[in-house]
C-alpha positions in Angstrom: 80.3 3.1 89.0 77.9 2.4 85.8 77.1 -1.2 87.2 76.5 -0.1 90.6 74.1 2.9 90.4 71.0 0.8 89.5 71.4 -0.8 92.5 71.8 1.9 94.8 68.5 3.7 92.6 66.3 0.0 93.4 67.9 0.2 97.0 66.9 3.5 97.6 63.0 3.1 95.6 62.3 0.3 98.2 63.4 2.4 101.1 61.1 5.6 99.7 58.3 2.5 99.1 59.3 1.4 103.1 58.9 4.2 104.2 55.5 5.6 102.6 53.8 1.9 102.7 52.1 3.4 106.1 51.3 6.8 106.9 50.9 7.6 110.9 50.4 10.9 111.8 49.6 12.1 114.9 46.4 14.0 115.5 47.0 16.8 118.0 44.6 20.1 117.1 41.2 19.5 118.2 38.8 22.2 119.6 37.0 21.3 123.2 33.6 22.4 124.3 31.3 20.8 127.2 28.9 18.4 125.8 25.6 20.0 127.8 26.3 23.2 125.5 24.4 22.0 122.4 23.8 25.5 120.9 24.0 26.3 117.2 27.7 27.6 118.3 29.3 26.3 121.3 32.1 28.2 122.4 35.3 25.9 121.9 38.8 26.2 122.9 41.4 25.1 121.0 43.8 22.5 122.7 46.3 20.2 122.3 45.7 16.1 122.6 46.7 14.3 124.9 44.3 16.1 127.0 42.9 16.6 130.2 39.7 18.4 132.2 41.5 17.7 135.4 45.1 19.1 134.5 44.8 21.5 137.9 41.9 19.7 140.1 44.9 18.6 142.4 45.1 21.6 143.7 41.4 21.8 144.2 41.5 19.5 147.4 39.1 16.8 147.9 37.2 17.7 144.2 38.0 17.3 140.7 35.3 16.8 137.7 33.4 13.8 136.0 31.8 14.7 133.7 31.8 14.8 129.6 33.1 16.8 127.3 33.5 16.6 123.0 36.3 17.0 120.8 36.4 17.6 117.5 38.8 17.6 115.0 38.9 18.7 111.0 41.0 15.8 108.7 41.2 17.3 105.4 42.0 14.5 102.7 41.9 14.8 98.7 40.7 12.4 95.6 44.4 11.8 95.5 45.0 10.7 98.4 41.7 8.2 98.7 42.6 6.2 96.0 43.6 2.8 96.3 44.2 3.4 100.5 42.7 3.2 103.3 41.9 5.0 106.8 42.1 4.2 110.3 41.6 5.8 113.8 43.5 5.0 116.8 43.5 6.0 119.8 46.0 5.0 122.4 43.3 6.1 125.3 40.1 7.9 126.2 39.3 7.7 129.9 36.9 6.3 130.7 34.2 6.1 128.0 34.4 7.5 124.0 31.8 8.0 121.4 33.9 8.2 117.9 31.6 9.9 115.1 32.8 11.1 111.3 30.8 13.7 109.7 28.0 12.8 112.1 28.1 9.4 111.0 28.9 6.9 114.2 32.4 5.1 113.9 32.4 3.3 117.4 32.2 3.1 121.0 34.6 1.8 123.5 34.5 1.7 127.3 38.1 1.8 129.2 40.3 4.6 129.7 43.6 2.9 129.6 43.8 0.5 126.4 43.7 1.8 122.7 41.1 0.7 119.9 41.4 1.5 116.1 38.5 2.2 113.6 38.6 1.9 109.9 36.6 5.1 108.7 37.7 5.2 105.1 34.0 4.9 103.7 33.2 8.0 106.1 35.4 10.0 104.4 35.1 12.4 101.2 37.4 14.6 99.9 37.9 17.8 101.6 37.2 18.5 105.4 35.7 15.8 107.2 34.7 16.6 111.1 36.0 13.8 113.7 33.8 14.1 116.8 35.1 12.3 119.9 32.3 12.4 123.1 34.9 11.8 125.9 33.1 11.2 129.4 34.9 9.7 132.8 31.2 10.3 134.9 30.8 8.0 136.7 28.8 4.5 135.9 28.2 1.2 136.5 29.2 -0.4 133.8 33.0 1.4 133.3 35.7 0.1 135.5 37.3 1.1 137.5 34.2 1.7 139.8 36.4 2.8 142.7 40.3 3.1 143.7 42.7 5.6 145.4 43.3 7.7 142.3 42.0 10.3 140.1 40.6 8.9 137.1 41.1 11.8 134.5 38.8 12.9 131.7 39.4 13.4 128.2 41.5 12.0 125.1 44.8 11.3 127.3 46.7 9.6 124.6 47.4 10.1 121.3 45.4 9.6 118.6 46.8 8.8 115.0 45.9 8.4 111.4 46.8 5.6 109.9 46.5 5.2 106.1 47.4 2.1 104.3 47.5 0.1 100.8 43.9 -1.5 100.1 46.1 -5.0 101.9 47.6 -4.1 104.9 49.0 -5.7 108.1 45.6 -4.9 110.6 45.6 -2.8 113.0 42.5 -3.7 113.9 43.0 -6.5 116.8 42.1 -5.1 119.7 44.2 -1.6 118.7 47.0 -3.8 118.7 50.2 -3.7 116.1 49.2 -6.9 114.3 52.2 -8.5 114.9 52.8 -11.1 118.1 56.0 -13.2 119.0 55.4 -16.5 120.7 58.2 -18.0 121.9 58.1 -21.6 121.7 61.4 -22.5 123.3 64.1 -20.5 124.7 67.5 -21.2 126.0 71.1 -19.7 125.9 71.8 -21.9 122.4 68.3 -21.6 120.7 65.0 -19.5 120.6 62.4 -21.1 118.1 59.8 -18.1 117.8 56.6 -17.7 115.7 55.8 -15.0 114.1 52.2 -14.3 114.0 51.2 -11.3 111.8 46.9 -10.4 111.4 46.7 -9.5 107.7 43.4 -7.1 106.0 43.9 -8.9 102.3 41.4 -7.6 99.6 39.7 -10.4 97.1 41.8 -9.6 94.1 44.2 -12.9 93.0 47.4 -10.7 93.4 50.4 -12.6 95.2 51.1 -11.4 98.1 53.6 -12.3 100.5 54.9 -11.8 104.4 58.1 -11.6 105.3 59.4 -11.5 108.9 63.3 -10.4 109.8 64.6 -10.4 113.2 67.1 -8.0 114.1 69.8 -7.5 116.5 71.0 -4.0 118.2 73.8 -3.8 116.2 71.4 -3.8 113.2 72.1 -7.2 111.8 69.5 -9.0 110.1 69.6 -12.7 112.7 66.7 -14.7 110.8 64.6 -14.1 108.4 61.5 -15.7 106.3 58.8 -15.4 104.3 55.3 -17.2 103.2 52.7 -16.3 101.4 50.2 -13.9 102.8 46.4 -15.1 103.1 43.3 -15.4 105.1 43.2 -13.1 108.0 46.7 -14.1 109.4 50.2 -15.7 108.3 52.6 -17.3 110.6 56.5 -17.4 110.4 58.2 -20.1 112.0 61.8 -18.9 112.7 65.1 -19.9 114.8 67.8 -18.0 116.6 70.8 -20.0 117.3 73.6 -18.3 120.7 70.8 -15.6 121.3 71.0 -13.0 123.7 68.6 -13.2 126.0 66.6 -10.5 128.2 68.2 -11.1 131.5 66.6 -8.2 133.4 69.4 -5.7 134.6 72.1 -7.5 133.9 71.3 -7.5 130.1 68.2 -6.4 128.8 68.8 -7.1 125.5 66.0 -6.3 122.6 65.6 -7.7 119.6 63.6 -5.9 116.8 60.7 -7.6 114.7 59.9 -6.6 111.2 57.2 -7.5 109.6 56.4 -6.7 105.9 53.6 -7.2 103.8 54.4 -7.7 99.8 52.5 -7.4 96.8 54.1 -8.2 93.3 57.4 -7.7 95.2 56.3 -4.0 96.1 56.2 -3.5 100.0 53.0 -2.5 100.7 52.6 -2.0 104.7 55.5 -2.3 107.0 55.4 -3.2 111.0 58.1 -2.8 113.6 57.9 -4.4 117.3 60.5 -4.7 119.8 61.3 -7.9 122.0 63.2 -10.2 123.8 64.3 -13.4 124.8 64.1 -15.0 128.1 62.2 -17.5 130.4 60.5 -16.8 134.2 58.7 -18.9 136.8 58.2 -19.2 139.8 58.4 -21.6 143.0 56.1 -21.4 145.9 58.9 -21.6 148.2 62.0 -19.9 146.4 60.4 -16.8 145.0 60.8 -15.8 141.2 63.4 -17.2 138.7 64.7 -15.3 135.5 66.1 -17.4 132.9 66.8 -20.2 135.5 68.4 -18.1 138.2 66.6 -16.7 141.0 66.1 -12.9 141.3 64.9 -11.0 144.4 62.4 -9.3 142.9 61.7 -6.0 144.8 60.4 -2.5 143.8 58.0 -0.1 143.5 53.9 0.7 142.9 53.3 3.0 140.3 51.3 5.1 138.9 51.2 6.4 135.2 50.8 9.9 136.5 53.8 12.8 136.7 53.8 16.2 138.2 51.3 18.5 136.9 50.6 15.8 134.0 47.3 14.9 135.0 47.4 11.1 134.0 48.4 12.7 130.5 50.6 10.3 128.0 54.1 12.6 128.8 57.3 10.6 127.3 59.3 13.3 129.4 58.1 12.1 132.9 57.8 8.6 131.7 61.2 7.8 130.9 62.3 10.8 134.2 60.3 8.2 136.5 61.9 5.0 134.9 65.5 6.6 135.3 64.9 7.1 139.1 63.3 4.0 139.7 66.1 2.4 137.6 68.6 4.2 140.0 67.1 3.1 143.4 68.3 -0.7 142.4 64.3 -2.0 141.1 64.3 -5.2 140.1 59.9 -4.9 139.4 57.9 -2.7 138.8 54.1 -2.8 139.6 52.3 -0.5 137.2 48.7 -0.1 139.0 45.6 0.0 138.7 45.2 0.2 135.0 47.5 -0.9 132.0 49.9 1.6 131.6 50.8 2.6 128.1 53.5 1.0 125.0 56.1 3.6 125.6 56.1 3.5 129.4 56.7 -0.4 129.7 59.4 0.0 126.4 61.1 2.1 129.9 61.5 -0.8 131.4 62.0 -3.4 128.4 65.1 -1.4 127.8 66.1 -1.1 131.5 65.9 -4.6 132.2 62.9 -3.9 134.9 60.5 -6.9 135.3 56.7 -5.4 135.4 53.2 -6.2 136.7 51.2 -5.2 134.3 47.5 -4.8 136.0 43.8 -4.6 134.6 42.0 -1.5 135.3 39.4 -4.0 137.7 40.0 -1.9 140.9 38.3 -2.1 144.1 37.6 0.2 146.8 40.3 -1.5 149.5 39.1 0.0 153.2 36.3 2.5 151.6 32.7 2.6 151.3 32.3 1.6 147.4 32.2 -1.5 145.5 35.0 -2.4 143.2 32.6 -5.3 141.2 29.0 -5.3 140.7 27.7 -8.1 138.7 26.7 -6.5 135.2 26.5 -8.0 131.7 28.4 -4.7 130.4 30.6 -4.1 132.9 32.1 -8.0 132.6 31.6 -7.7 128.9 33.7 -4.4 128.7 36.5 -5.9 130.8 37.4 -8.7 129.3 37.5 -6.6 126.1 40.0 -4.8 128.4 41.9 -7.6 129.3 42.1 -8.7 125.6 43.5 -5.1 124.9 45.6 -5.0 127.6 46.9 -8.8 126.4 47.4 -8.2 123.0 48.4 -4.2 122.9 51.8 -5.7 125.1 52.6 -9.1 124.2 55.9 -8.6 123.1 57.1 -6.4 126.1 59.7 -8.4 127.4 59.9 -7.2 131.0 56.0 -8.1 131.2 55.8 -11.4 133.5 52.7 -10.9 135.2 48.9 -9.9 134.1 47.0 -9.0 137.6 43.3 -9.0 136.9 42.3 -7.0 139.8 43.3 -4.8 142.9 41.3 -5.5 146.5 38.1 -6.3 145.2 35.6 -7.3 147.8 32.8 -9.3 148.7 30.9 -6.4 150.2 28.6 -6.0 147.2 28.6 -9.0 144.6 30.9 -11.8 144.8 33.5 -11.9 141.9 35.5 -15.0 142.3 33.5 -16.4 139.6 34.6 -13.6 137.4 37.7 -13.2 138.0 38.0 -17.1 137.3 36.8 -16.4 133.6 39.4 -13.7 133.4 42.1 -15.9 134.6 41.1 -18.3 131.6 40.5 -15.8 129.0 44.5 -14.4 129.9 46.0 -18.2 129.8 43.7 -18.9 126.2 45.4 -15.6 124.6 49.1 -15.8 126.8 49.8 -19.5 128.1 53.7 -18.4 129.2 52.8 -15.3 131.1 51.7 -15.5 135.0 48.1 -14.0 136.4 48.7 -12.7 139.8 46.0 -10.2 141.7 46.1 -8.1 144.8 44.4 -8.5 147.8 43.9 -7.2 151.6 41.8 -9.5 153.0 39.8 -13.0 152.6 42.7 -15.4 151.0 40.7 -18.0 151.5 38.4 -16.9 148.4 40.5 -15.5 146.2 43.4 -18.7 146.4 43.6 -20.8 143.2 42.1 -18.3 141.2 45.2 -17.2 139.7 49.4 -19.0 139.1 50.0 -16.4 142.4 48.8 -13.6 144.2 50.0 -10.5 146.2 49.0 -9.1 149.4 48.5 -5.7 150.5 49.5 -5.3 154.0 50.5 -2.1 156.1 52.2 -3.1 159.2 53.1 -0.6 161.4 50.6 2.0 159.5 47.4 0.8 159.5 48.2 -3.1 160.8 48.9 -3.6 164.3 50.4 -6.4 165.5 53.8 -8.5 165.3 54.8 -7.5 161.6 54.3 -8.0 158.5 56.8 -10.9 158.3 54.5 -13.6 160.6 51.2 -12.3 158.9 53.5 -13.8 155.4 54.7 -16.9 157.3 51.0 -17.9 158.2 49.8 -16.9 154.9 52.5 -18.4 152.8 51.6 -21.8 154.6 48.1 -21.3 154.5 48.6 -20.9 150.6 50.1 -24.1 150.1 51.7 -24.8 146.2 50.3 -21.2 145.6 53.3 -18.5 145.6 52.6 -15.0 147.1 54.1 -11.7 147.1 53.9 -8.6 149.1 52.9 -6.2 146.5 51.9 -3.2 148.7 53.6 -2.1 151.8 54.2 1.5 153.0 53.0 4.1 155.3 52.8 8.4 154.9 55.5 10.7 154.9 55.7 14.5 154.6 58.5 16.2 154.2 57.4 19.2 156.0 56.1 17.4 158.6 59.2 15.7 161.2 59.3 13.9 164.6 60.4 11.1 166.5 56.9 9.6 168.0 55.6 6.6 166.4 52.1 7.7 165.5 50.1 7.8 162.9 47.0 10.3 162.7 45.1 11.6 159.9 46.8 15.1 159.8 50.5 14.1 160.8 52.7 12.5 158.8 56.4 12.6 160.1 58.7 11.9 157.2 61.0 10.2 160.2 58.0 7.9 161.1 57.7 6.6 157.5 61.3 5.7 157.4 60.8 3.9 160.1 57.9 1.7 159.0 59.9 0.8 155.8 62.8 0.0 157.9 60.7 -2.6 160.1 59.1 -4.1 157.1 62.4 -4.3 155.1 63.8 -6.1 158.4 60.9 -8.3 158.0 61.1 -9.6 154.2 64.6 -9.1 152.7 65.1 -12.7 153.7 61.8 -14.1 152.9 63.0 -15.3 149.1 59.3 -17.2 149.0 57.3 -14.0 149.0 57.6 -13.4 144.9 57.6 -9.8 144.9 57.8 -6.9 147.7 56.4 -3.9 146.4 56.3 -0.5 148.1 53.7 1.8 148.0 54.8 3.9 146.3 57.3 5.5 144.0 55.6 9.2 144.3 52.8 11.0 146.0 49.7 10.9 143.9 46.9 12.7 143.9 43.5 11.1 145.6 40.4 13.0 145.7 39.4 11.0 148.8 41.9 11.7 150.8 42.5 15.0 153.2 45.2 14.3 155.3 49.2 15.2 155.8 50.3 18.6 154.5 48.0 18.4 151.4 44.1 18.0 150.9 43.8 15.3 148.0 47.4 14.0 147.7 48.5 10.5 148.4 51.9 11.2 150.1 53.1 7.4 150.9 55.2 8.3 148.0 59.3 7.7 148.8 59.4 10.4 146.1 57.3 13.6 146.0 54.7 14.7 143.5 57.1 17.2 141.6 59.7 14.7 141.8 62.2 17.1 143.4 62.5 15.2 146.6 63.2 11.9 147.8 62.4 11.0 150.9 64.6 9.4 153.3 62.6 6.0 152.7 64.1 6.0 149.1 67.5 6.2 150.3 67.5 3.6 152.8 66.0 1.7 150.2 68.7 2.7 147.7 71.2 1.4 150.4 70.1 -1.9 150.0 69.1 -2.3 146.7 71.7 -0.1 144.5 75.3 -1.1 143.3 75.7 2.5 143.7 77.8 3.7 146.5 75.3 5.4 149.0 76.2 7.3 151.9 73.1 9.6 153.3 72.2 11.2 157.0 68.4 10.2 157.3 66.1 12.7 159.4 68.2 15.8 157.4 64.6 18.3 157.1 64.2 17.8 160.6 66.0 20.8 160.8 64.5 22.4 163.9 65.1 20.7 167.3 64.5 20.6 171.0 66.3 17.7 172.5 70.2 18.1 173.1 70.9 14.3 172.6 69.6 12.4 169.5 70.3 9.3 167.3 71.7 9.8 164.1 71.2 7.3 161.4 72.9 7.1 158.1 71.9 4.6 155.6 74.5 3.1 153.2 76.0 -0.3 151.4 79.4 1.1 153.0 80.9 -1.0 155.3 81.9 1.3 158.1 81.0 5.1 158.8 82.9 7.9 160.6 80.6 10.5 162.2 81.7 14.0 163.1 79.4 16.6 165.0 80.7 20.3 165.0 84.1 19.5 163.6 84.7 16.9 166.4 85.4 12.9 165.5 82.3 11.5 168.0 82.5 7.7 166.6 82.7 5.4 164.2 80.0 2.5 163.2 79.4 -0.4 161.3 76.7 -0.9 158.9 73.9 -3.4 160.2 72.1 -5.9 157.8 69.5 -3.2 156.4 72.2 -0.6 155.5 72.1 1.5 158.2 74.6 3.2 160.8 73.1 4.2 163.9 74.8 6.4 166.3 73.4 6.6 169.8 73.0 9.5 172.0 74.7 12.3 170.1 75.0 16.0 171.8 73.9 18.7 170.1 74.9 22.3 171.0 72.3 25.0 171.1 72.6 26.7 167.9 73.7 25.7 164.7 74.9 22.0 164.1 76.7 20.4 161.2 76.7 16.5 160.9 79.1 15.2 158.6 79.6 11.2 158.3 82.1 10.1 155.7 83.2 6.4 154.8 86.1 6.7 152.4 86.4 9.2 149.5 82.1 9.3 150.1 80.8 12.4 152.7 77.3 13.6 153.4 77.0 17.1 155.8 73.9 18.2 157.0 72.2 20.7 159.5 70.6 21.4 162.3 69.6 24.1 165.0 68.6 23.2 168.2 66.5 25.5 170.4 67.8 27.7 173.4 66.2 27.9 176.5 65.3 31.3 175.9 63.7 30.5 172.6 61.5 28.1 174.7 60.2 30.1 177.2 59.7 32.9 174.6 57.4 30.2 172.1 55.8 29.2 175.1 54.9 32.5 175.9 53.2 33.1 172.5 51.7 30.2 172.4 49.8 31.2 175.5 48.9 34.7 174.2 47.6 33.0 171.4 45.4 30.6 173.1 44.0 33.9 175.5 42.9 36.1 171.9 41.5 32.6 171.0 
């Protein structure tokens, strides 16, 4: 026991020395006041970052505020605690513009509401209080992207900010409010990975020897490679192997690895870094779709938005990884986050889900509406490929990231930006050769092809597209675009669930939950077979609030949603969609909140991945059906009884029951009779 305790004391000194080489702590009191109150004592409210101006302007219809607002926060620091280390800001995201100030001195500016950026303010700082102002502002401008889009873009510090305080040499987080640390791997296959480790290092001038040491570890927590070299300059690279790895193989086995890097100073570790990763290879053929690790995967999901109910585009964990867990259980293979990066934590939902993801630049246009989505402007290009950068470097080790789209439906009705969006293109392959650049259209192919490795169209047959379907609009396109792969990446129309019908139309202020079914039905029909088209999208996972829009059962909602805004529903879209995409059994009467009828005889149709389906009507065994190759059962011409009806299908040990009442004659004649007293007050 003698000769072992001054180990376990060194052990346990090097974890304490770990563990306090770098401080984060999360700034979350701040007090708010508008900016146009410049008094000697504005009044301020105290609130809690992340933070919005907008929480509630959903519910305000067709208006919510752009304006700007400051923040201020009080960081009290002692003589202590200044020597020998240093201090950084970072914020994870201040839509759309920030003005960062210490004791009224200026720290920085950054434009971009959805990557983070880091300041060094240690020689702002005294000991005692210091006042951090933060002059937040999503007006609108010029020079900010996004100029347009079908979204809300909400105000205010809506991600977290930290404190980070380090030794005098630290591992920088200054790259582009980045970790520091990126994983390029050079070669991976089911025997080898050969990885470097590339760590950005803030060394001061002193002659100490310093060194970097790089471990990568497994989920069971063993240590699978490690090095070290000697830390200089402004970065150090590891070069490391991994023999019988485990790669990332989307939802069959999306396995992480985790990266530690540590910087050491007379064998003292002085600033420790953790990043999560994985292992695997993509491309993708212009004819056979996407391929994961050599074998081809159907890649099919969901748009989303980084937005939950009553959330206001805040950073929530809570509805991030709630959102990720229902999308996981429809059967997603991909994910398109849109129209902006979407933060760390939300794509680590997907890493560890196995989920491939779009990750898209916050360069979105204004699709059918009356607003450009590029002007050319020195600043505005300027600020987004600092974006793109961010965006680039902030996720590089994500895994389940296989695509960086530069834009969403830009047009050529103000400026043209295929010159651009060609300099983006080439700024994302000089910082990411591996990954793919994809972008999203509606219209004019033939000027946006060979900009990007692919591209994605956003089509809405049977919604707003008339015509033969989506799937000969794809086969003249996918020929048109030659060696050039496309997807479908937005496909969709609106659904209500308190609005329900039969009739095939589509107006501004009806949206039958029964005719959105339908349109994802004939679209599904259309594209499950198609294994060229990359991806298939839907738009998308939930309703989502649009200040632009007054239409279905909501002013300023979005409701092509298969789930709704509070997340309590899903629609009968994400069930047929379940049906074909989920290992889960799935068993589920579509057209269920249609609960009030008028006709005696009706369809009913079940969606399922069961083979064969036994439908009973009031108790009574009407007929039995076979599944078709879209999951579904239909059953033709089924009587209903006036009065209260139960449907009950069941396919094995799996049952689903719902209701219905269908309207007497009386009933009729007496709403008819109303009606016309109504129309005579009128």
């Amino acid at each position: 026991m003698r000769k072992t305790l001054p180990v376990i004391v060194v052990f346990l000194l090097l974890v304490v020395q770990v563990v306090r080489a770098r401080e984060t702590r999360q700034l979350k009191a701040w007090k708010f006041y508008p900016a146009y109150d410049v008094s000697r004592n504005p009044q301020m409210t105290d609130v809690v970052v992340p933070h919005t101006w907008n929480l509630t302007d959903v519910f305000q219809g067709m208006k919510y505020e752009r304006g700007t607002y400051v923040y201020e926060h009080v960081l009290t620091v002692n003589e202590r605690q200044m020597k020998g280390q240093r201090f950084f800001l970072k914020f994870d995201g201040v839509n759309s513009f920030a003005e960062v100030a210490v004791n009224q001195q200026s720290v920085g500016r950054h434009a971009g509401g959805y990557t983070a950026f880091c300041y060094e303010i240690t020689d702002k700082l005294h000991a005692g209080d210091n006042k951090i102002t933060v002059v937040a502002s999503n007006a609108y401008r010029t020079d900010v992207a996004p100029l347009a889009g079908d979204f809300n873009m909400y105000g205010g510090i809506t991600r977290p900010v930290w404190l980070l305080v380090t030794d005098e040499d630290c591992i920088s987080p200054l790259d582009y409010g980045s970790s520091g640390v990126y994983v390029h791997q050079d070669k991976v296959s089911p025997e080898q990975v050969a990885l470097r480790v590339e760590t950005m290092l803030s060394l001061s001038a002193d002659n100490e020897d310093k060194t970097l040491c790089v471990s990568i570890i497994d989920k069971e927590g063993n240590t699978v490679s490690e090095q070290c070299v000697k830390a200089k300059g402004q970065s150090s690279t590891v070069e490391m192997q991994i023999s019988n790895p485990q790669l990332w193989n989307g939802r069959k086995s999306p396995y992480i690895y985790k990266v530690r890097a540590e910087l050491l100073k007379a064998d003292r570790v002085v600033d420790c870094v953790e990043e999560q990763t994985g292992f695997r290879t993509f491309a993708l053929d212009a004819d056979k779709g996407f391929f994961l690790n050599g074998e081809h995967l159907d890649l099919h999901g969901v748009c989303r938005h980084e937005e939950g109910y009553l959330t206001g585009g805040l950073y929530n964990e809570e509805s991030m990884s709630r959102d990720a867990g229902i999308i996981s259980e429809l059967g997603c293979t991909g994910v398109r986050f849109v129209h902006y990066p979407h933060s760390r934590f939300d794509v680590q939902q997907y890493d560890e889900r196995g989920i491939v993801v779009w990750q898209e630049l916050n360069l979105a246009g204004p699709g059918g509406y009356n607003s450009p989505g590029y002007i050319k402007n020195p600043q505005l290009e300027k600020h987004v490929v600092q974006n793109l950068i961010e965006m680039v470097k902030q996720h590089y080790n994500a895994p389940s990231i296989c695509f960086w789209s530069l834009c969403n439906e830009l047009s050529f009705k103000y400026d043209e930006p295929a010159t651009f969006l060609k300099k983006l293109h080439d700024e994302a392959k000089r910082l990411d050769p591996q990954r793919l650049t994809t972008l999203a259209i509606c219209y004019d192919q033939d000027r946006f092809q060979g900009i990007t490795d692919c591209i994605g169209w956003n089509k809405y047959f049977g919604y707003y597209e008339q015509g033969d379907g989506v799937g000969r609009f794809m086969d003249e396109a996918h020929r048109q675009a030659g060696r050039q792969p496309i997807g479908l990446c937005e496909y969709g129309a609106a659904g209500s669930t308190l609005q329900h019908g039969f009739d095939p139309i589509v107006t501004n202020k009806i949206h039958y939950e029964e005719n959105q079914a339908r349109v994802h039905e004939e679209n599904w029909r259309d594209m499950h077979q198609r294994h060229y088209a990359w991806c298939k999208f839907i738009w998308q996972y939930a309703d989502n609030p649009s200040s632009i829009r007054d239409e279905g059962d909501m002013c300023g909602m979005n409701d092509k949603g298969i789930v709704t805004y509070d997340r309590k529903t899903r629609k009968d879209s994400y069930y047929f969609y379940k049906a074909n995409w989920s290992a889960e059994p799935v068993l589920y009467i579509a057209a269920r909140r249609f609960t009030r009828r008028t006709e005696p005889v009706t369809d009913v149709k079940v969606y399922t991945n069961q083979r064969q389906v036994v439908l009973y009507v009031n108790g009574r065994r009407v007929a039995k059906g076979k599944k078709d190759d879209i999951g579904r059962v239909v059953f033709r011409n089924v009587h209903l009884r006036e009065g209260e009806n139960v449907i009950l299908v069941q396919s094995g040990q799996l049952s689903d029951e719902c209701r219905c009442t269908l309207t007497t004659e009386k009933e009729k004649k007496q709403n008819h009779q109303l009606e016309r007293l109504d129309g005579a007050v009128n």
